[in-house]
N, CA, C and O atoms as a GROMACS GRO file, in nm:
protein
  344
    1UNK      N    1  -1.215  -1.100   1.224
    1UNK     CA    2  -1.230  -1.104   1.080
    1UNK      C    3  -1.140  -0.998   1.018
    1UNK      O    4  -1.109  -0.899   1.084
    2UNK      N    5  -1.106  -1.011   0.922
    2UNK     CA    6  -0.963  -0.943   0.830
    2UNK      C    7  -1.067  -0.827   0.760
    2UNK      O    8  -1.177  -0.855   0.714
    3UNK      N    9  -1.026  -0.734   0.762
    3UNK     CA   10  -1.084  -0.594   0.680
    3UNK      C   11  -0.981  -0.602   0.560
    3UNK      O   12  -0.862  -0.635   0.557
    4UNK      N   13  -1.094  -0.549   0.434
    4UNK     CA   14  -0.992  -0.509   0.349
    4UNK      C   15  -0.933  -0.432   0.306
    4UNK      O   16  -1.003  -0.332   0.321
    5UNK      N   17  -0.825  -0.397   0.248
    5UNK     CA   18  -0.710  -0.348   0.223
    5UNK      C   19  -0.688  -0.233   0.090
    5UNK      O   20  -0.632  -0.283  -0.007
    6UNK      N   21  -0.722  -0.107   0.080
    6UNK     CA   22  -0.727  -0.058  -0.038
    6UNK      C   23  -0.575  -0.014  -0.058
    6UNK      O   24  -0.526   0.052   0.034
    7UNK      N   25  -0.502  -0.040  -0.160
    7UNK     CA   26  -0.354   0.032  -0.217
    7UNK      C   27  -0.345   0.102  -0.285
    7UNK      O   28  -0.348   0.061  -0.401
    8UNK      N   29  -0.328   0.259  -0.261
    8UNK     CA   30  -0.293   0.326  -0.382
    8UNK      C   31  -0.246   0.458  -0.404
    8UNK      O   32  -0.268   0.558  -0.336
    9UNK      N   33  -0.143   0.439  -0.560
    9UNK     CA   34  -0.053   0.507  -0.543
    9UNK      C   35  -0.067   0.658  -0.561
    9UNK      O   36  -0.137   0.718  -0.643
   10UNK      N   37   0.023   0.711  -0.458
   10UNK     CA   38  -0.039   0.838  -0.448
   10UNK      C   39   0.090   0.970  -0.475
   10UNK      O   40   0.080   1.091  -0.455
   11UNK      N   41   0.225   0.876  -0.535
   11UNK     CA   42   0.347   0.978  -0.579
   11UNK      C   43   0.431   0.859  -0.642
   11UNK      O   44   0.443   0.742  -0.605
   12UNK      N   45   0.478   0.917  -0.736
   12UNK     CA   46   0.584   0.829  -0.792
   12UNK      C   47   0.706   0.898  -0.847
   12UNK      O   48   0.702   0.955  -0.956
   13UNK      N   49   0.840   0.894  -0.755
   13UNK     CA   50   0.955   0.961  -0.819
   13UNK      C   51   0.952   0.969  -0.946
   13UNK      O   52   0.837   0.966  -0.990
   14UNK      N   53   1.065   0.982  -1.052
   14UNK     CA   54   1.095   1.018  -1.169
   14UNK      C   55   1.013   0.934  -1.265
   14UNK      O   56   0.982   0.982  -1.374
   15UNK      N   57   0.989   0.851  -1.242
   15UNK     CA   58   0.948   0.700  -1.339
   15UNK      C   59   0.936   0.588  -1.277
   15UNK      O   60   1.031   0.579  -1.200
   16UNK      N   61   0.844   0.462  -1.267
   16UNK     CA   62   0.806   0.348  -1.183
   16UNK      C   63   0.896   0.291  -1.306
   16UNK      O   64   0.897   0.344  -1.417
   17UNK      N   65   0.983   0.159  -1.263
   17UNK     CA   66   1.039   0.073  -1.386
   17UNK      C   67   0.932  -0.057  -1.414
   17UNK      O   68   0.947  -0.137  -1.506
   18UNK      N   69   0.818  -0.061  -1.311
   18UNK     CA   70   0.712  -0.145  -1.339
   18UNK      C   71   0.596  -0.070  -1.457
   18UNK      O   72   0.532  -0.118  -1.550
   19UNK      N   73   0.605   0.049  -1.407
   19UNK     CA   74   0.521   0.148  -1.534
   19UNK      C   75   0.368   0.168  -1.436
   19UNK      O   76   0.254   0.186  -1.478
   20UNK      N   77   0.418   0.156  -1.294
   20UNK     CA   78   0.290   0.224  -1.230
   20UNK      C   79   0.277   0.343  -1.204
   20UNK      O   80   0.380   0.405  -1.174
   21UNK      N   81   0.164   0.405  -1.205
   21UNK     CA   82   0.150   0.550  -1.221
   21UNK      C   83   0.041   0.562  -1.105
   21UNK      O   84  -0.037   0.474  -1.067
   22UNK      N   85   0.057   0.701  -1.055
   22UNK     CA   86  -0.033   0.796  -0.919
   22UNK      C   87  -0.166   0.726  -0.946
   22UNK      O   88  -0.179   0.707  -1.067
   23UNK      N   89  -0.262   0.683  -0.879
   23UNK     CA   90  -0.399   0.659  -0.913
   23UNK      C   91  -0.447   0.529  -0.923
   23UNK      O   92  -0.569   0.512  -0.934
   24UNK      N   93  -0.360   0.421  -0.923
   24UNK     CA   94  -0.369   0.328  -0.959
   24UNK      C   95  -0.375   0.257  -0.811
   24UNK      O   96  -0.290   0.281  -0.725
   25UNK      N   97  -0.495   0.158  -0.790
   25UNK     CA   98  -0.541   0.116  -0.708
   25UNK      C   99  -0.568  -0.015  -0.693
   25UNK      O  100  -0.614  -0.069  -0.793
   26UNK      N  101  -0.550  -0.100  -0.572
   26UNK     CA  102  -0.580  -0.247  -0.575
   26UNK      C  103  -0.653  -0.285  -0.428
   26UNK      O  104  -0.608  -0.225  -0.331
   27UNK      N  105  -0.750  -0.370  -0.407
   27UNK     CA  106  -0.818  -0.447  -0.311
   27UNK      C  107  -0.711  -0.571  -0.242
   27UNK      O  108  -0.678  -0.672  -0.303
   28UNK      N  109  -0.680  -0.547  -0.143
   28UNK     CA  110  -0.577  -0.653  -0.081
   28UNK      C  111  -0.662  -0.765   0.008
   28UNK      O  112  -0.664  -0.746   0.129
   29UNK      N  113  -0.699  -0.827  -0.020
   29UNK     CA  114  -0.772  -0.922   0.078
   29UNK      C  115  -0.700  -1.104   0.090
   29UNK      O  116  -0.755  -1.214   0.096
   30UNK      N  117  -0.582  -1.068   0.087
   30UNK     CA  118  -0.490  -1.210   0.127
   30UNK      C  119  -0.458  -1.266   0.013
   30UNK      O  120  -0.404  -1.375   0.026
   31UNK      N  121  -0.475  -1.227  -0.099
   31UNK     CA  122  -0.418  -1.286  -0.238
   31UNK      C  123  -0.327  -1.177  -0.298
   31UNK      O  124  -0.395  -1.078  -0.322
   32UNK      N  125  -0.197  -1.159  -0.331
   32UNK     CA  126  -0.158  -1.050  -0.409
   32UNK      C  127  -0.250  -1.036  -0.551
   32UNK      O  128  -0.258  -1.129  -0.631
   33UNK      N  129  -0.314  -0.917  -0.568
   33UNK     CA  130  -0.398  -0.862  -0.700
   33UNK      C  131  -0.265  -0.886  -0.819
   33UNK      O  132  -0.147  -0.890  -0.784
   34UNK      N  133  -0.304  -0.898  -0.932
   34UNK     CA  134  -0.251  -0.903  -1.040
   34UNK      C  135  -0.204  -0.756  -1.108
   34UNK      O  136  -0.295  -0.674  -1.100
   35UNK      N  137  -0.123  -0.722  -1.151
   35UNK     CA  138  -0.085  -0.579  -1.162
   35UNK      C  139   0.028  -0.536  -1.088
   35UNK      O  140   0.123  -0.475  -1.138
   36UNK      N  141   0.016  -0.575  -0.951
   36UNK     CA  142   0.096  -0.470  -0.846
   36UNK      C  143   0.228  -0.584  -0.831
   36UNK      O  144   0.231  -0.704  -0.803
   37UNK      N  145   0.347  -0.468  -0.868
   37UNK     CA  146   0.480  -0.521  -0.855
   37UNK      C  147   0.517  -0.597  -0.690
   37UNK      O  148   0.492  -0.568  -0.573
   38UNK      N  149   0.588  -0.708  -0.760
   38UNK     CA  150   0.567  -0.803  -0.608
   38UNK      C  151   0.685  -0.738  -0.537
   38UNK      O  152   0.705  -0.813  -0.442
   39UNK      N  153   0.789  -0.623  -0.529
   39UNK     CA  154   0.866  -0.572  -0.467
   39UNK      C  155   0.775  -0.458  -0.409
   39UNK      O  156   0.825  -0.416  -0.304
   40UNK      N  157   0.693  -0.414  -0.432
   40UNK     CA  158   0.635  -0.343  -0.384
   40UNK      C  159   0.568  -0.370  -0.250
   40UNK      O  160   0.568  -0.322  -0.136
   41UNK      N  161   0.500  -0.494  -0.335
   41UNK     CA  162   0.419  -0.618  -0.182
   41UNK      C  163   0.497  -0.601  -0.056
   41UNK      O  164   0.484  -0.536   0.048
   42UNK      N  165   0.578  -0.679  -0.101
   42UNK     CA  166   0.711  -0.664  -0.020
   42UNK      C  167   0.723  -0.593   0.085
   42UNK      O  168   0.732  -0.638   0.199
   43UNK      N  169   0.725  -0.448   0.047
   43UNK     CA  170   0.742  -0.328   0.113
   43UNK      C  171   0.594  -0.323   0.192
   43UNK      O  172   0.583  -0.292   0.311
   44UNK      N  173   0.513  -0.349   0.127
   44UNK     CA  174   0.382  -0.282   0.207
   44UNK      C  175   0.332  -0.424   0.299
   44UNK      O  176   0.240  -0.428   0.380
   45UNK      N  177   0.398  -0.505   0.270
   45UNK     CA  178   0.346  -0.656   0.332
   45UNK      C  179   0.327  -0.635   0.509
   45UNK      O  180   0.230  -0.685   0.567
   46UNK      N  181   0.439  -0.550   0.585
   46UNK     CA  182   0.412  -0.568   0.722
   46UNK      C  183   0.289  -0.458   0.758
   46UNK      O  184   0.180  -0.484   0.809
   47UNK      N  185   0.340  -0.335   0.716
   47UNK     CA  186   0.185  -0.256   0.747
   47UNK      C  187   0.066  -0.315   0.737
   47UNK      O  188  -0.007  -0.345   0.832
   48UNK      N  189   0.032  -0.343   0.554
   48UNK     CA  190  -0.084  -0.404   0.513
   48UNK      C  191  -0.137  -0.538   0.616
   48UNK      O  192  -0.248  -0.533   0.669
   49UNK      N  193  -0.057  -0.639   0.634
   49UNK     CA  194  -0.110  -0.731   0.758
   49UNK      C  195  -0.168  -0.681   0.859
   49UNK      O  196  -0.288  -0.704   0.876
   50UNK      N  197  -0.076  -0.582   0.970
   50UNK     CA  198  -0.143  -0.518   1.087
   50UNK      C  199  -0.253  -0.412   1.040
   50UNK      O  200  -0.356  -0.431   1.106
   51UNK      N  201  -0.263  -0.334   0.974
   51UNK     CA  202  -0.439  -0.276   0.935
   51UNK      C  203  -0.506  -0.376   0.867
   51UNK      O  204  -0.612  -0.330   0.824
   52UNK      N  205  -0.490  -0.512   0.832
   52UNK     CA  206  -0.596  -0.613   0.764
   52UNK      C  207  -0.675  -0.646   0.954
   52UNK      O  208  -0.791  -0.647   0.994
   53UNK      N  209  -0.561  -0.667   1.014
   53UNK     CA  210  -0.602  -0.709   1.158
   53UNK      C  211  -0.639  -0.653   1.266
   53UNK      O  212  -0.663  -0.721   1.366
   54UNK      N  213  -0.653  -0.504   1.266
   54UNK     CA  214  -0.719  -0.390   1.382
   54UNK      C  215  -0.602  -0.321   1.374
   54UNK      O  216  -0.638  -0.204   1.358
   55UNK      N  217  -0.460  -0.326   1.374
   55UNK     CA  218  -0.346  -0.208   1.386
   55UNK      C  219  -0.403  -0.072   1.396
   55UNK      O  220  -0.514  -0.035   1.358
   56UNK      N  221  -0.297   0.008   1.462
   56UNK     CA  222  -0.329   0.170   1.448
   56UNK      C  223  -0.174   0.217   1.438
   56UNK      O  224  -0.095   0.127   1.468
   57UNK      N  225  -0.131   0.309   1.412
   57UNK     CA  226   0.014   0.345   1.407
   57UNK      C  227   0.000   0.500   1.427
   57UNK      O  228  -0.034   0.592   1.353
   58UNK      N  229   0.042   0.492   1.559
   58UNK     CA  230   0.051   0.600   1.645
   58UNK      C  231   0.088   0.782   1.554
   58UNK      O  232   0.052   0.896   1.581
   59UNK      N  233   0.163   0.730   1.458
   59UNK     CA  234   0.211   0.837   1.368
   59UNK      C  235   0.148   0.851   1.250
   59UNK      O  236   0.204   0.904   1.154
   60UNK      N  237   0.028   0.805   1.246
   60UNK     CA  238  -0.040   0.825   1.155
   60UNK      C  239  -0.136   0.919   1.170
   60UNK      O  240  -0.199   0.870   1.264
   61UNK      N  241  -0.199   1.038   1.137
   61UNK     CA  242  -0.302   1.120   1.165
   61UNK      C  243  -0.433   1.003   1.132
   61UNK      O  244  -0.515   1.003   1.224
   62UNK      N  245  -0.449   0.956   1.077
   62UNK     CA  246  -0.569   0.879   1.023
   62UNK      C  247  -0.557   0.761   1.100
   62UNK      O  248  -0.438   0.729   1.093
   63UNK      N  249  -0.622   0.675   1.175
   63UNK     CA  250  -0.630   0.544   1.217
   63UNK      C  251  -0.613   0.432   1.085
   63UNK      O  252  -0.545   0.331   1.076
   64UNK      N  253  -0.686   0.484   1.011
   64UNK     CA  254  -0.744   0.364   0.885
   64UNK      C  255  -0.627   0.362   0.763
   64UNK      O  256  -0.631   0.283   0.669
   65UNK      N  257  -0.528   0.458   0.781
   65UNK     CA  258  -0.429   0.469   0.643
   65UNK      C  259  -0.322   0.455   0.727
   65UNK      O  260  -0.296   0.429   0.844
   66UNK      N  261  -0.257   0.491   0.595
   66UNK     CA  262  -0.073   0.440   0.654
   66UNK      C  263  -0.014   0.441   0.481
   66UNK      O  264  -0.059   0.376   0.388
   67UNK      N  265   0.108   0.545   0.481
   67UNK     CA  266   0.188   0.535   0.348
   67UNK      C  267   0.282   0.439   0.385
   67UNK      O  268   0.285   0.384   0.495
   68UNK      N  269   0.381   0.414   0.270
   68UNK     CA  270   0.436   0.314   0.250
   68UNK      C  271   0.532   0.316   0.118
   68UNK      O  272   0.489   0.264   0.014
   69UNK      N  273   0.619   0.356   0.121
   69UNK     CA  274   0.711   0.325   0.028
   69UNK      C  275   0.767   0.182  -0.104
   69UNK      O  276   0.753   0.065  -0.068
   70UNK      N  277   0.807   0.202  -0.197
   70UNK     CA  278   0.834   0.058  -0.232
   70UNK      C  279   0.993   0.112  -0.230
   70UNK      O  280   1.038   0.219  -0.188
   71UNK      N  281   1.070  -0.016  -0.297
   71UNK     CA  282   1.187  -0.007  -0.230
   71UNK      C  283   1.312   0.064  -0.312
   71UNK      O  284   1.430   0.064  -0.279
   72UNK      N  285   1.253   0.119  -0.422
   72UNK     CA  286   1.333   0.189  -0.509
   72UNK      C  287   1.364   0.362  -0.439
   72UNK      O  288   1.289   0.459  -0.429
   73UNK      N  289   1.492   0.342  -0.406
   73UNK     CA  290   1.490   0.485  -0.304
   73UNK      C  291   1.571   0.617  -0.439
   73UNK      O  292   1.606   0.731  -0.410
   74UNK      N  293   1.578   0.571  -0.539
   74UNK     CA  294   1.587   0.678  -0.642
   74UNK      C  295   1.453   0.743  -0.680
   74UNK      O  296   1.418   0.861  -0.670
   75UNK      N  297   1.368   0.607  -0.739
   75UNK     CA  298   1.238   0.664  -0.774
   75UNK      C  299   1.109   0.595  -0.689
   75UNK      O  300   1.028   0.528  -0.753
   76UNK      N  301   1.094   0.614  -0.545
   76UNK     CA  302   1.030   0.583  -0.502
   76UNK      C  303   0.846   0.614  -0.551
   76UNK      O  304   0.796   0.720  -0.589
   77UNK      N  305   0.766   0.456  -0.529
   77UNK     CA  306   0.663   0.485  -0.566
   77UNK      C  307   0.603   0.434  -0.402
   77UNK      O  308   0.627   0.334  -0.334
   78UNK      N  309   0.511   0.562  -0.381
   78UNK     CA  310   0.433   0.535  -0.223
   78UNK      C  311   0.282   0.515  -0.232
   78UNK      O  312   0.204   0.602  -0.271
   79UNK      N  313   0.257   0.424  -0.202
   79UNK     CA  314   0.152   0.394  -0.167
   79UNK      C  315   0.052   0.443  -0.020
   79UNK      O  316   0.093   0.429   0.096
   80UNK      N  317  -0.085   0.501  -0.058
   80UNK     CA  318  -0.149   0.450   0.090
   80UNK      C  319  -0.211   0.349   0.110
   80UNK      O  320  -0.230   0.291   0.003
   81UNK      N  321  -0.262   0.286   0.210
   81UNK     CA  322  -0.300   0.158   0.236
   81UNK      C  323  -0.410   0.258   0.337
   81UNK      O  324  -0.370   0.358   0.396
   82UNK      N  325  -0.526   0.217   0.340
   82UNK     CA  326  -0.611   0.244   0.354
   82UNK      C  327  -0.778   0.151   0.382
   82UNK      O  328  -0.873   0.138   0.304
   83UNK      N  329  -0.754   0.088   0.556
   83UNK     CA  330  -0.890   0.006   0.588
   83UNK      C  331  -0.966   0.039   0.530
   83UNK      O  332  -0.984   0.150   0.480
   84UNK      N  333  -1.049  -0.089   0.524
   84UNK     CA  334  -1.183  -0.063   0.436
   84UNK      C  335  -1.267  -0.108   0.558
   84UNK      O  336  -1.247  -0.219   0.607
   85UNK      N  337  -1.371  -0.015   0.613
   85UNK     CA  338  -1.452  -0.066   0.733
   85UNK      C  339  -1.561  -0.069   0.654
   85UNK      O  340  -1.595   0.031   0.591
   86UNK      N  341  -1.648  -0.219   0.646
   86UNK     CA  342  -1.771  -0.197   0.601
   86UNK      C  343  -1.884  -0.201   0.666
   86UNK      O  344  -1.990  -0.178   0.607
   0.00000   0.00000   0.00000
């Protein structure tokens, strides 16, 4: 069974050109949420799959998180992704 998926942003270079800001959070459970820039998706799409499905990433101090960049490398906005075990 798929766990869900918390996103959220936790730095944003100079300015998001979507207008997302630190704090801002979404539930990923196999539908993209409304709000969150689909280049962003994008970026977080391969992590977010493998922690929906048991993943661990060895370089992560936390089992359950994992940052994640979107793809603007001037003003990068990073996300954590963060299992939801219920």
């Amino acid at each position: 069974m798929p766990y869900k998926i918390r996103a959220t942003i936790v730095s944003v270079g100079e300015r998001c050109a979507q207008g997302h800001t630190v704090g801002q959070s979404w539930e990923m459970e196999g539908k993209t949420p409304a709000g969150i820039c689909l280049s962003a998706v994008g970026s977080l799409m391969p992590r977010l799959t493998a922690l929906r499905f048991g993943a661990e990433f060895p370089f992560a101090p936390d089992k359950d998180t994992v940052t994640v960049a979107c793809p603007d490398a001037k003003n990068p906005v990073v996300f954590e992704l963060r299992r939801i075990r219920e």
